[in-house]
VMD Tcl script that builds the backbone (N, CA, C; Angstrom):
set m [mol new atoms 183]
animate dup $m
set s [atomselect $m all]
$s set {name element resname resid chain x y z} {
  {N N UNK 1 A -34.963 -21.446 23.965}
  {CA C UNK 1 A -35.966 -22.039 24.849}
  {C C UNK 1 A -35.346 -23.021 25.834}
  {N N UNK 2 A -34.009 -23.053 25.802}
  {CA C UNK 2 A -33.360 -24.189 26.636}
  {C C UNK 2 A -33.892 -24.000 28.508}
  {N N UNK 3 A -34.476 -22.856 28.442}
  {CA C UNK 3 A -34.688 -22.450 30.120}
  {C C UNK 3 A -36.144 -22.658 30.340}
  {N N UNK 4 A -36.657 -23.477 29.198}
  {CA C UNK 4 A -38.374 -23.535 29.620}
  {C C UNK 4 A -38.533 -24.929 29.474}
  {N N UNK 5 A -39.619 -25.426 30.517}
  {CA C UNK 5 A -39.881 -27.235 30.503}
  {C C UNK 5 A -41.122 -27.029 30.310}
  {N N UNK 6 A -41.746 -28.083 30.310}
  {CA C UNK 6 A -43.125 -28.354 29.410}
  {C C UNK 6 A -43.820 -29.905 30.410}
  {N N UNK 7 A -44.855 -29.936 30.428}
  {CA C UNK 7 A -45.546 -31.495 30.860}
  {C C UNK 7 A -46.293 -31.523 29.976}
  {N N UNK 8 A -46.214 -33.014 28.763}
  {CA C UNK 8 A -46.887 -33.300 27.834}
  {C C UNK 8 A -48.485 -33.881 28.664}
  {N N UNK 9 A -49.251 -33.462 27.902}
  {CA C UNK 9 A -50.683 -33.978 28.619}
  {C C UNK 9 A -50.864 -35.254 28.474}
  {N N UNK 10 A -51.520 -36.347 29.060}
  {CA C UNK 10 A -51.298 -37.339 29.005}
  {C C UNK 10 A -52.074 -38.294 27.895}
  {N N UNK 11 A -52.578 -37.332 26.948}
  {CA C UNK 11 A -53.150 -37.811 25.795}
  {C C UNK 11 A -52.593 -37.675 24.714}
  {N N UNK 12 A -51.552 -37.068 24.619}
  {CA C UNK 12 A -50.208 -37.377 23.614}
  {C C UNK 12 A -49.139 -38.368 23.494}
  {N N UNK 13 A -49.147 -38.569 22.300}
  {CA C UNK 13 A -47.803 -40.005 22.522}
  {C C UNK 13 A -46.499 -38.916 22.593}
  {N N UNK 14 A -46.068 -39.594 23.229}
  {CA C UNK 14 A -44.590 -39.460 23.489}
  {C C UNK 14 A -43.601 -40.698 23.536}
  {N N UNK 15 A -42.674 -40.400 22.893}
  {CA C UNK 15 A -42.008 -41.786 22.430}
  {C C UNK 15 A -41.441 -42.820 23.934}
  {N N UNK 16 A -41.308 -43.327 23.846}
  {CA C UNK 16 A -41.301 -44.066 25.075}
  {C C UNK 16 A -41.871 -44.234 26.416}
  {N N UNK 17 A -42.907 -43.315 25.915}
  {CA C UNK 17 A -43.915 -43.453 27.756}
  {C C UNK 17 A -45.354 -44.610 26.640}
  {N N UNK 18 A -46.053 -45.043 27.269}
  {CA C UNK 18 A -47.627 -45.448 26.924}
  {C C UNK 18 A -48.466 -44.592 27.516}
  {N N UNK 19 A -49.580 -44.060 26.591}
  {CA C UNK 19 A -50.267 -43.346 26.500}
  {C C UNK 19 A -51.407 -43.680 26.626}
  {N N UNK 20 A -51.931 -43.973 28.098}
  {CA C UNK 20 A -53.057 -44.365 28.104}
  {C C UNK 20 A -54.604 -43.777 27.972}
  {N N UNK 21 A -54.013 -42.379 28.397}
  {CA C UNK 21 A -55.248 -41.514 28.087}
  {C C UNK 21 A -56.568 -41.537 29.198}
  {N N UNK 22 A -55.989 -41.686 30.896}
  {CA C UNK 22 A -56.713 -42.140 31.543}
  {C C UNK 22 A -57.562 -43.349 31.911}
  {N N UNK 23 A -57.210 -44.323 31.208}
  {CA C UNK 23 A -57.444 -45.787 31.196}
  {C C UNK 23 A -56.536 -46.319 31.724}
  {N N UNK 24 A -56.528 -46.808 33.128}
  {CA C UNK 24 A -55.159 -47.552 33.319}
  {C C UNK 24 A -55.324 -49.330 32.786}
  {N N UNK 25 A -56.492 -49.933 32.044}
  {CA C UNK 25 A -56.529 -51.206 31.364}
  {C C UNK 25 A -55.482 -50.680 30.058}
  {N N UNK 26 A -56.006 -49.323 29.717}
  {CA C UNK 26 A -55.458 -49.636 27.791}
  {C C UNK 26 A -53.938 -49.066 28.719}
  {N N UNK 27 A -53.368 -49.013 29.313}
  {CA C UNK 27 A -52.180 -48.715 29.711}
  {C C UNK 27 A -51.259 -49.749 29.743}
  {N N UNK 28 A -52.016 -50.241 30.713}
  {CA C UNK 28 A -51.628 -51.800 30.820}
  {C C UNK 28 A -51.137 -52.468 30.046}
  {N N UNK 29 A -52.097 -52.537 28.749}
  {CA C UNK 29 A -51.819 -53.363 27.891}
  {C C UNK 29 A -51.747 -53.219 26.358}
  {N N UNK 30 A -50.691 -51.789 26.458}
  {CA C UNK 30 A -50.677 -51.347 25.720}
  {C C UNK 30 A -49.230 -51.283 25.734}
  {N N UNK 31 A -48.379 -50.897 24.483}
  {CA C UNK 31 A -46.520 -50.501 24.482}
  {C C UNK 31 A -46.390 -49.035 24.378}
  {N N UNK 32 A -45.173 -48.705 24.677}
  {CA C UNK 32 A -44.674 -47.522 24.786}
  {C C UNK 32 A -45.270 -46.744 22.961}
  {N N UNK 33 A -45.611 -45.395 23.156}
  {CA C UNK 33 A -45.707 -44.567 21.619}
  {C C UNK 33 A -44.027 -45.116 21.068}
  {N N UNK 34 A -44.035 -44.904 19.787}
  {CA C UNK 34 A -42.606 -45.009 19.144}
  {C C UNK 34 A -42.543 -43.238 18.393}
  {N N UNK 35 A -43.737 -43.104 18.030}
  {CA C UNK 35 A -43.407 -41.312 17.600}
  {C C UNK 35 A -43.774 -40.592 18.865}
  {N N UNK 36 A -43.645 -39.424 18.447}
  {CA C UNK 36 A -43.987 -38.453 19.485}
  {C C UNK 36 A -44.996 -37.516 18.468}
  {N N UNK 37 A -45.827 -37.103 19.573}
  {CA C UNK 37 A -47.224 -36.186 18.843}
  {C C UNK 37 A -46.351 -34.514 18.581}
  {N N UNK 38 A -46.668 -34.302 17.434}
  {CA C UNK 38 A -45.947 -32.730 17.017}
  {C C UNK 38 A -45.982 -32.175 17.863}
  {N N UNK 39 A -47.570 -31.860 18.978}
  {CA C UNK 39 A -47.151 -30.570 19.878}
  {C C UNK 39 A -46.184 -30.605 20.973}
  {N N UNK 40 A -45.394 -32.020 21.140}
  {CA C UNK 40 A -44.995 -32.649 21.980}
  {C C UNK 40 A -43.297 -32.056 21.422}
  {N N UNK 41 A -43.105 -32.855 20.074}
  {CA C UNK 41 A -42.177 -32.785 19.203}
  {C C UNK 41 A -41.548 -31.517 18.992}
  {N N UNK 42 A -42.436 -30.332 18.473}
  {CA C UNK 42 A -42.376 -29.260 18.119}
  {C C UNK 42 A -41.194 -28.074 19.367}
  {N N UNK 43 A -41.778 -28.672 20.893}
  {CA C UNK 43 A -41.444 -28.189 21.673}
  {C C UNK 43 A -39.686 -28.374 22.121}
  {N N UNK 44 A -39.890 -29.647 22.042}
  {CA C UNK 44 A -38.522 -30.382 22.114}
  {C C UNK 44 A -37.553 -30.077 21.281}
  {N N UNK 45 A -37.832 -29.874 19.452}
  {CA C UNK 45 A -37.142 -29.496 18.661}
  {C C UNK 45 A -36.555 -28.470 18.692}
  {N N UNK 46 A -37.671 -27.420 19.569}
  {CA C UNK 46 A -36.533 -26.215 20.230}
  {C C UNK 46 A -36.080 -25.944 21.756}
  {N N UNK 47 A -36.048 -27.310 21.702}
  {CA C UNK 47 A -35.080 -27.219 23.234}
  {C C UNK 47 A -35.708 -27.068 24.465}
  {N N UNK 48 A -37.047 -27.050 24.621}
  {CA C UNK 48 A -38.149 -26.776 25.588}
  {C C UNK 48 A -37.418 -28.360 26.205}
  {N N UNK 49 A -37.652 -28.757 27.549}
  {CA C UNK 49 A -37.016 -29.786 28.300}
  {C C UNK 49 A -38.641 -30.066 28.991}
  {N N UNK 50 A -38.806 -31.692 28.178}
  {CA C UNK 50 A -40.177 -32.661 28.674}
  {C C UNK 50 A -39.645 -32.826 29.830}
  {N N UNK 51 A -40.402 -32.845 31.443}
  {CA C UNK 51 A -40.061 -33.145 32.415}
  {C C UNK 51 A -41.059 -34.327 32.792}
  {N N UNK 52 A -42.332 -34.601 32.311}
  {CA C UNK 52 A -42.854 -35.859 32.349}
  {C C UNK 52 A -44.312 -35.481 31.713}
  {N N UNK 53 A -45.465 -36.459 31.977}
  {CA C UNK 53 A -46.992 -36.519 31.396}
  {C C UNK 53 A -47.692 -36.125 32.174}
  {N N UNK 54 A -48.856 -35.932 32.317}
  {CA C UNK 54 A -49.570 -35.324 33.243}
  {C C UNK 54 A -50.773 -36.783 33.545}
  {N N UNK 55 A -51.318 -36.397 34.452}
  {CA C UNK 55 A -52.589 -37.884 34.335}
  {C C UNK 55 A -53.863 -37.306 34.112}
  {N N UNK 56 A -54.628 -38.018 33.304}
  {CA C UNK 56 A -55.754 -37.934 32.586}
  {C C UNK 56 A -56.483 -38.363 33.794}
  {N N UNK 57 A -57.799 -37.519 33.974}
  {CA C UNK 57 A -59.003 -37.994 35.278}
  {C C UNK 57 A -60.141 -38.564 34.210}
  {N N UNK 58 A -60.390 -38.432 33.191}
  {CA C UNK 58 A -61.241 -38.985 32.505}
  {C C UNK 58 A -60.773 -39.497 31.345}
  {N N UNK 59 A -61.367 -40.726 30.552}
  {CA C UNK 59 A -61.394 -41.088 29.642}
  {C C UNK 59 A -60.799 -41.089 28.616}
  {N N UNK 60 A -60.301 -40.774 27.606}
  {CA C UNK 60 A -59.777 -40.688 26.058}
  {C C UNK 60 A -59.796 -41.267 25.127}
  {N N UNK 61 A -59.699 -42.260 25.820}
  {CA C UNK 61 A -59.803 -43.695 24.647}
  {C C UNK 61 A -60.515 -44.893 24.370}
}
mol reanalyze $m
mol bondsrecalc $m
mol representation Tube
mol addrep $m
């Protein structure tokens, strides 16, 4: 899978981004995820290449 990339949706943690989930307050003031969400994980573990998050237009959290 090293030739396929992926954009985690922006309602998954991913370890070092904050996950605001379309809230830019809980973004704000919120810290980076420290795990990463499996479907996120799963991808990566086989080599799929995260190229970034996507932005949430509504709500999540």
């Amino acid at each position: 899978m090293t030739s396929l990339s992926f954009a985690a949706k922006e309602i998954l943690d991913v370890a070092g981004y904050v996950t605001g989930g379309g809230n830019p307050d809980w973004k704000a003031t919120h810290e980076p995820a420290t795990p990463t969400a499996c479907a996120a994980n799963t991808l990566v573990e086989v080599r799929a290449m995260m190229i970034g998050k996507t932005i949430a237009n509504e709500l999540t959290r």
